[in-house]
PyMOL Python script that loads the backbone (N, CA, C, O; Angstrom):
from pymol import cmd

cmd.read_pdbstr("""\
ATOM      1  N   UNK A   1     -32.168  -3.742   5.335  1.00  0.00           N
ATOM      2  CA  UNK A   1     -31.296  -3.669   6.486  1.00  0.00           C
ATOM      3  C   UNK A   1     -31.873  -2.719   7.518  1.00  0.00           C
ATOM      4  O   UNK A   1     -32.566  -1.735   7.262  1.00  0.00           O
ATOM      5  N   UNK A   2     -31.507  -3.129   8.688  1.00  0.00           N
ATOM      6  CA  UNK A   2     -31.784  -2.302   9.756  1.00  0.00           C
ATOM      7  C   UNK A   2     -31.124  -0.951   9.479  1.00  0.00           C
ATOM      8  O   UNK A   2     -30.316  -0.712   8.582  1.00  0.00           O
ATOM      9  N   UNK A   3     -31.570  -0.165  10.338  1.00  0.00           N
ATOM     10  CA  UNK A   3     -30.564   1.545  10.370  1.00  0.00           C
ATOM     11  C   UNK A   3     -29.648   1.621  11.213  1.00  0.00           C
ATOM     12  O   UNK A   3     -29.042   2.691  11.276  1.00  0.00           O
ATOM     13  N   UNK A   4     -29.313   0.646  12.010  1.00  0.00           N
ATOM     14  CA  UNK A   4     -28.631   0.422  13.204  1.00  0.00           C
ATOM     15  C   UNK A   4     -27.106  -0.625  12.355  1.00  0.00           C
ATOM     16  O   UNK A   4     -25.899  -0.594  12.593  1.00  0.00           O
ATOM     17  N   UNK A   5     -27.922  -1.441  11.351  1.00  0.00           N
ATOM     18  CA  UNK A   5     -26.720  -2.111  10.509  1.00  0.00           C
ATOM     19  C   UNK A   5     -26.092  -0.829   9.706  1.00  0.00           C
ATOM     20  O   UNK A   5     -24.988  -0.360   9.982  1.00  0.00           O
ATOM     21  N   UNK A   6     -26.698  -0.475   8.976  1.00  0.00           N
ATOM     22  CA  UNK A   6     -26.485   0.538   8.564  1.00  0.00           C
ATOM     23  C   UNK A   6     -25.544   1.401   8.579  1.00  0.00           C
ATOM     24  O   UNK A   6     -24.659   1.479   7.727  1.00  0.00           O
ATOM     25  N   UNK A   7     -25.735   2.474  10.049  1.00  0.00           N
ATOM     26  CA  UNK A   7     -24.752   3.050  10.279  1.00  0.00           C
ATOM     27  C   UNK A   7     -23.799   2.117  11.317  1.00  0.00           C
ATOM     28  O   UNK A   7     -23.003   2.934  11.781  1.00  0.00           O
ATOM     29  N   UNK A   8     -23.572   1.110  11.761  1.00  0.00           N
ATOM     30  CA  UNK A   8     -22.372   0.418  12.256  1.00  0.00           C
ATOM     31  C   UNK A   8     -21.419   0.046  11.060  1.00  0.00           C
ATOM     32  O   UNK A   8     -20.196  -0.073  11.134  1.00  0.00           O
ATOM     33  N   UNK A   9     -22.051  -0.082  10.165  1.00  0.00           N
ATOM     34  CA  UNK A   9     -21.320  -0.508   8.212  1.00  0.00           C
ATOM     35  C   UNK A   9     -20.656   0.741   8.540  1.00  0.00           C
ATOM     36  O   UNK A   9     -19.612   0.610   9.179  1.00  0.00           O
ATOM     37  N   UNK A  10     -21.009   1.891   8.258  1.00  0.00           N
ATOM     38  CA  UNK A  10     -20.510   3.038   7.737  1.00  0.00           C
ATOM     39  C   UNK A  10     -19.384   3.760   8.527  1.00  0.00           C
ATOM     40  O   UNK A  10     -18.620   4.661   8.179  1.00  0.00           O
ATOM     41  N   UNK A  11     -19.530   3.027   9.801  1.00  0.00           N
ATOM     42  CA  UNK A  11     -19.056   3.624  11.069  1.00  0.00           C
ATOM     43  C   UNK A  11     -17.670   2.774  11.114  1.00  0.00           C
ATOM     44  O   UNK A  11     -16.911   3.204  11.982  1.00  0.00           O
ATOM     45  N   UNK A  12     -17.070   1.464  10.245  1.00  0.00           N
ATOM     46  CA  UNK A  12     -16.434   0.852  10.193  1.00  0.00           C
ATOM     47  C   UNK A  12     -15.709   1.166   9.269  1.00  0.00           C
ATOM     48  O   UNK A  12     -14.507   0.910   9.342  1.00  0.00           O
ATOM     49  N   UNK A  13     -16.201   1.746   8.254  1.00  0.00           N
ATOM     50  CA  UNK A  13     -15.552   1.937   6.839  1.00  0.00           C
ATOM     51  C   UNK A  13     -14.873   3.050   7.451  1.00  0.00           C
ATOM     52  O   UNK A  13     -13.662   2.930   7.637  1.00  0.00           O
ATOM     53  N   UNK A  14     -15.701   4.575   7.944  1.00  0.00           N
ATOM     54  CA  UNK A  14     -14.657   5.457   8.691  1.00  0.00           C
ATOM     55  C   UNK A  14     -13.707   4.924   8.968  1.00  0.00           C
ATOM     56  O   UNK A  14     -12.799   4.883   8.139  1.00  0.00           O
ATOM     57  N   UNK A  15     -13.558   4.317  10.238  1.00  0.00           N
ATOM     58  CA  UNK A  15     -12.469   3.736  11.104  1.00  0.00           C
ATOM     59  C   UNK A  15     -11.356   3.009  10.041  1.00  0.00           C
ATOM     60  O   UNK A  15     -10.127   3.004  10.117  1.00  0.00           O
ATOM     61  N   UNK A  16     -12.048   2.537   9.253  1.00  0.00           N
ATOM     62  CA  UNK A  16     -11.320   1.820   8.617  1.00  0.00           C
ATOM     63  C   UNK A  16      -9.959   2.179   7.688  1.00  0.00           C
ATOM     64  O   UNK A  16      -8.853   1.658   7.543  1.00  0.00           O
ATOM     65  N   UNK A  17     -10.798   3.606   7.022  1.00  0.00           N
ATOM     66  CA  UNK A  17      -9.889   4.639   6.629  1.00  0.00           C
ATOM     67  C   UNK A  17      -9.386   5.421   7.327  1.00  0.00           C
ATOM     68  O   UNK A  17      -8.599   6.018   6.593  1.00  0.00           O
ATOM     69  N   UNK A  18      -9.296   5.984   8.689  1.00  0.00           N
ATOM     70  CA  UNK A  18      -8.759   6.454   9.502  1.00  0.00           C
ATOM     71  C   UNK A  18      -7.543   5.722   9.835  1.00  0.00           C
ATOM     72  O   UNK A  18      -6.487   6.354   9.864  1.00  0.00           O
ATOM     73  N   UNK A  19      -7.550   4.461  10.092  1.00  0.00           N
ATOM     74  CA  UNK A  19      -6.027   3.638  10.490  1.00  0.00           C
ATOM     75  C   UNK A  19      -5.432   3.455   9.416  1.00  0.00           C
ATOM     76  O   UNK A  19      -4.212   3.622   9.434  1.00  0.00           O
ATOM     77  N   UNK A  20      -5.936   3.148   8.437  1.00  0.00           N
ATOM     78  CA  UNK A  20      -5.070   2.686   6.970  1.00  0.00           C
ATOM     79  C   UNK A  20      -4.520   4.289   6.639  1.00  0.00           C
ATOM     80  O   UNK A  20      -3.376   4.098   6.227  1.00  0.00           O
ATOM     81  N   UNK A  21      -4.759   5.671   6.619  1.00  0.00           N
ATOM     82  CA  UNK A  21      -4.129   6.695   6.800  1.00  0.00           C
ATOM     83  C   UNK A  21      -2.908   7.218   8.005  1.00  0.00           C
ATOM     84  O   UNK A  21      -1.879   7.891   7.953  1.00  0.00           O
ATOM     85  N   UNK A  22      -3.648   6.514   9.049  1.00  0.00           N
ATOM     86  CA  UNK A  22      -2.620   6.644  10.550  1.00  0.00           C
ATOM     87  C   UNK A  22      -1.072   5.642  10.104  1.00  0.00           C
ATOM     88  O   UNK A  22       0.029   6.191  10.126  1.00  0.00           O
ATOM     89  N   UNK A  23      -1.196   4.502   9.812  1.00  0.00           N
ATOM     90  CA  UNK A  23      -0.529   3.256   9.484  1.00  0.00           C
ATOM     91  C   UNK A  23       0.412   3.950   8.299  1.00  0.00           C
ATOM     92  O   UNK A  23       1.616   3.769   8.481  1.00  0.00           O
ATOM     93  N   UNK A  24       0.019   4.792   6.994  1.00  0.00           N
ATOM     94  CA  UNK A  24       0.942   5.324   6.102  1.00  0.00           C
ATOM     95  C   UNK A  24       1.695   5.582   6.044  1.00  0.00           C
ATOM     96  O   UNK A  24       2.688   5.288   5.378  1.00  0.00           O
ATOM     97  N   UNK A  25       1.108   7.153   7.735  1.00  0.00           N
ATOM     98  CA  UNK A  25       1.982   8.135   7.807  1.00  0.00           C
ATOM     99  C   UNK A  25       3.038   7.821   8.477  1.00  0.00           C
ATOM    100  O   UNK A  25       3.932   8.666   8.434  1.00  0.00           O
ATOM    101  N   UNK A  26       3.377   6.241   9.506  1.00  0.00           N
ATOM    102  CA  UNK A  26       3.840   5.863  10.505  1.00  0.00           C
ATOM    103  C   UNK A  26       4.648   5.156   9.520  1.00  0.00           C
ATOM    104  O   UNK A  26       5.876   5.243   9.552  1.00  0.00           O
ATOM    105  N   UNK A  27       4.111   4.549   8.758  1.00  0.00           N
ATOM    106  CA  UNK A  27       5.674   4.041   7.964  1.00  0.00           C
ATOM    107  C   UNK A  27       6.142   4.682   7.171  1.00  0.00           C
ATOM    108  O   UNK A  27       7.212   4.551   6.577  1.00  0.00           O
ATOM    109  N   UNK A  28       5.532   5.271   7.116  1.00  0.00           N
ATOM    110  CA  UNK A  28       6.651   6.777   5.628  1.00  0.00           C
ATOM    111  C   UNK A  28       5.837   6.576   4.404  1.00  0.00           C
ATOM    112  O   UNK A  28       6.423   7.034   3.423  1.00  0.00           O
ATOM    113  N   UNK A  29       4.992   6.187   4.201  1.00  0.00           N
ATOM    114  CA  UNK A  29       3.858   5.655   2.903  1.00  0.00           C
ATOM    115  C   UNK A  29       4.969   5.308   2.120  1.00  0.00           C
ATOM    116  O   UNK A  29       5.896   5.174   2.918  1.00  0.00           O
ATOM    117  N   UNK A  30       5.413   5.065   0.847  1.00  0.00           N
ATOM    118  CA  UNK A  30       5.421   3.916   0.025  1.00  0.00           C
ATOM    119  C   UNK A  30       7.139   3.837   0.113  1.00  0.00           C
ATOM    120  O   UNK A  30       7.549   4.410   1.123  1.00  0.00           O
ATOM    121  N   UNK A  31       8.096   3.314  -0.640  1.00  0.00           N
ATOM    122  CA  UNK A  31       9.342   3.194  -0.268  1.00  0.00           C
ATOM    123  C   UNK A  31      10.224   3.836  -1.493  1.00  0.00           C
ATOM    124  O   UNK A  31       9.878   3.603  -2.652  1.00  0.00           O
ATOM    125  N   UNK A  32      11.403   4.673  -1.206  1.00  0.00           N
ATOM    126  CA  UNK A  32      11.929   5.553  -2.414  1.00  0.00           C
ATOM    127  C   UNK A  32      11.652   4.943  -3.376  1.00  0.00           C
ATOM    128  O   UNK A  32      11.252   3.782  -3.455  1.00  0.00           O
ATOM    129  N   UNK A  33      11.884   5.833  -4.332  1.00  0.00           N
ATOM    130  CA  UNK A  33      11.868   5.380  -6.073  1.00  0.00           C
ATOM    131  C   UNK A  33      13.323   4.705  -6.089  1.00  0.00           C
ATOM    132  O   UNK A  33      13.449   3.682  -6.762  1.00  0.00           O
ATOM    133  N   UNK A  34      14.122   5.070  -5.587  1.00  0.00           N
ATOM    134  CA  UNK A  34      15.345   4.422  -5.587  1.00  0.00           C
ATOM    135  C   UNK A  34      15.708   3.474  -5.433  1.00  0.00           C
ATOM    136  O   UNK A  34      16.556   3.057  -6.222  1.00  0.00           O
ATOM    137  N   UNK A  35      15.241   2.599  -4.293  1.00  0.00           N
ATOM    138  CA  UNK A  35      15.505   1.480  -3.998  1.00  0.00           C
ATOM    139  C   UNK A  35      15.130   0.379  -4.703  1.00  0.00           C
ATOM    140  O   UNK A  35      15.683  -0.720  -4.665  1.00  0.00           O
ATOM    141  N   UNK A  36      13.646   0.870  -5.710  1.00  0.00           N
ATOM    142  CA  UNK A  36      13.440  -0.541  -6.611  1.00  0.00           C
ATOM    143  C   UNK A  36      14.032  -0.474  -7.610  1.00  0.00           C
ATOM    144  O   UNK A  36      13.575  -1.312  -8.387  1.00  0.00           O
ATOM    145  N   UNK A  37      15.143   0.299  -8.210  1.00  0.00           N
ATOM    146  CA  UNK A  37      16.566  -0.070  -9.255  1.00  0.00           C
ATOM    147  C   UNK A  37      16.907  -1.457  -8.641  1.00  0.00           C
ATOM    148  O   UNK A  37      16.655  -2.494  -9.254  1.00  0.00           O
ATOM    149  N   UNK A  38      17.493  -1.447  -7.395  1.00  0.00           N
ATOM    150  CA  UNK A  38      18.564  -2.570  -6.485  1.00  0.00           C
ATOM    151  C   UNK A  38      17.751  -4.171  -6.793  1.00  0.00           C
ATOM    152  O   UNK A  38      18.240  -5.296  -6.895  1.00  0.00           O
ATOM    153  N   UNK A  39      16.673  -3.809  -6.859  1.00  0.00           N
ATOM    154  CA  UNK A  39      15.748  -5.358  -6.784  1.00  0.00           C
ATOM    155  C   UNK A  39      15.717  -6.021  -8.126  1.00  0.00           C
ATOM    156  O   UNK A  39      15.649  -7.218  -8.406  1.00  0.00           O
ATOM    157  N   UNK A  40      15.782  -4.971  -8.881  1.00  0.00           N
ATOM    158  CA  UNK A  40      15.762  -5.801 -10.509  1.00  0.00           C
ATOM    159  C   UNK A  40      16.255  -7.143 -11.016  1.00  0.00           C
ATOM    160  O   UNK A  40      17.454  -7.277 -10.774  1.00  0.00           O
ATOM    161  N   UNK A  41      15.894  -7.836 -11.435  1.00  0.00           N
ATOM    162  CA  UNK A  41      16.830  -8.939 -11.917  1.00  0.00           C
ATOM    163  C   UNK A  41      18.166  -8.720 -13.207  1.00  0.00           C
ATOM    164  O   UNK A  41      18.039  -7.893 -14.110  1.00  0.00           O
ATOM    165  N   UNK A  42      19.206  -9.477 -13.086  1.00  0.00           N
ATOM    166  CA  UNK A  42      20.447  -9.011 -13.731  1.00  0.00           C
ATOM    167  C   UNK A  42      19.787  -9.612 -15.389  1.00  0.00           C
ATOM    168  O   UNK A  42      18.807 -10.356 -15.350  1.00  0.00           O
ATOM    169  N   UNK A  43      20.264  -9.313 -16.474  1.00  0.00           N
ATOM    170  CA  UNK A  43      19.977  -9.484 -17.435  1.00  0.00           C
ATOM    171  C   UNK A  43      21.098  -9.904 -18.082  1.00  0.00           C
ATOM    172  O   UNK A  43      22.067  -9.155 -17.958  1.00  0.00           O
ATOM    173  N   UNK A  44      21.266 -11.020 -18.826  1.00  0.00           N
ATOM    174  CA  UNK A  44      22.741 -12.061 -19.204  1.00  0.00           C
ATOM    175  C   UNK A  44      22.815 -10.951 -19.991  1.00  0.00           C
ATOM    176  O   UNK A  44      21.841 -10.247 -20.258  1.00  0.00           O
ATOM    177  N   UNK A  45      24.212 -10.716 -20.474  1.00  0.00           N
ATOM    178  CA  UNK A  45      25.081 -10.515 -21.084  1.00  0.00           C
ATOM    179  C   UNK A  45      24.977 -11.491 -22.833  1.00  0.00           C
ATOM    180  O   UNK A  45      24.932 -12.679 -23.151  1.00  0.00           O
ATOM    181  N   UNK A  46      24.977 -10.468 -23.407  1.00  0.00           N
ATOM    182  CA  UNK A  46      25.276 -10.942 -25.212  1.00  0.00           C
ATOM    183  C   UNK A  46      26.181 -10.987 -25.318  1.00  0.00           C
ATOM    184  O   UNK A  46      26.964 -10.205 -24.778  1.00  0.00           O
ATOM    185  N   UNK A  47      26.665 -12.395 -26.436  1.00  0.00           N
ATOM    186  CA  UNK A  47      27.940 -12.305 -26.410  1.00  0.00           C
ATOM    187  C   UNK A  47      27.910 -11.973 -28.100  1.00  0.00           C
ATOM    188  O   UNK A  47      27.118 -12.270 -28.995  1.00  0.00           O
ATOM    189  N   UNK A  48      29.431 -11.058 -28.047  1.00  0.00           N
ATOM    190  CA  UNK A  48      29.725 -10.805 -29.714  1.00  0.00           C
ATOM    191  C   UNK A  48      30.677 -12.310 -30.469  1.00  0.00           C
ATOM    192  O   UNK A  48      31.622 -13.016 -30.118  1.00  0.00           O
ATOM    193  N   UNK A  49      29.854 -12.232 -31.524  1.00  0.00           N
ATOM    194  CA  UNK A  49      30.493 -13.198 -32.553  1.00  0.00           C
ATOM    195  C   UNK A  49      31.677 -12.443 -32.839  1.00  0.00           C
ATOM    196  O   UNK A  49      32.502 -12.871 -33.646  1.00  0.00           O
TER     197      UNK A  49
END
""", "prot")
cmd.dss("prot")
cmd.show_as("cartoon", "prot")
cmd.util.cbc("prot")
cmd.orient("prot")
């Protein structure tokens, strides 16, 4: 590879991790622990003999 490919590769990957960090902090990074209780699926009920 050229040195010019090279560092434009490397110069992308920066950037690349720079917005995917900017983008985190802007949505609040991941979503409470709380809220994925609510999503669960219901689980039938046993019935007693």
């Amino acid at each position: 590879m050229k040195k010019s490919e090279m560092v434009s590769k490397k110069v992308l990957k920066v950037v690349e991790r720079i917005v995917r960090n900017k983008a985190e902090n802007v949505m609040g990074g991941e979503p409470p622990y709380c809220l994925g209780i609510y999503h669960q699926p219901k689980r039938p009920k046993r019935k007693k003999d």
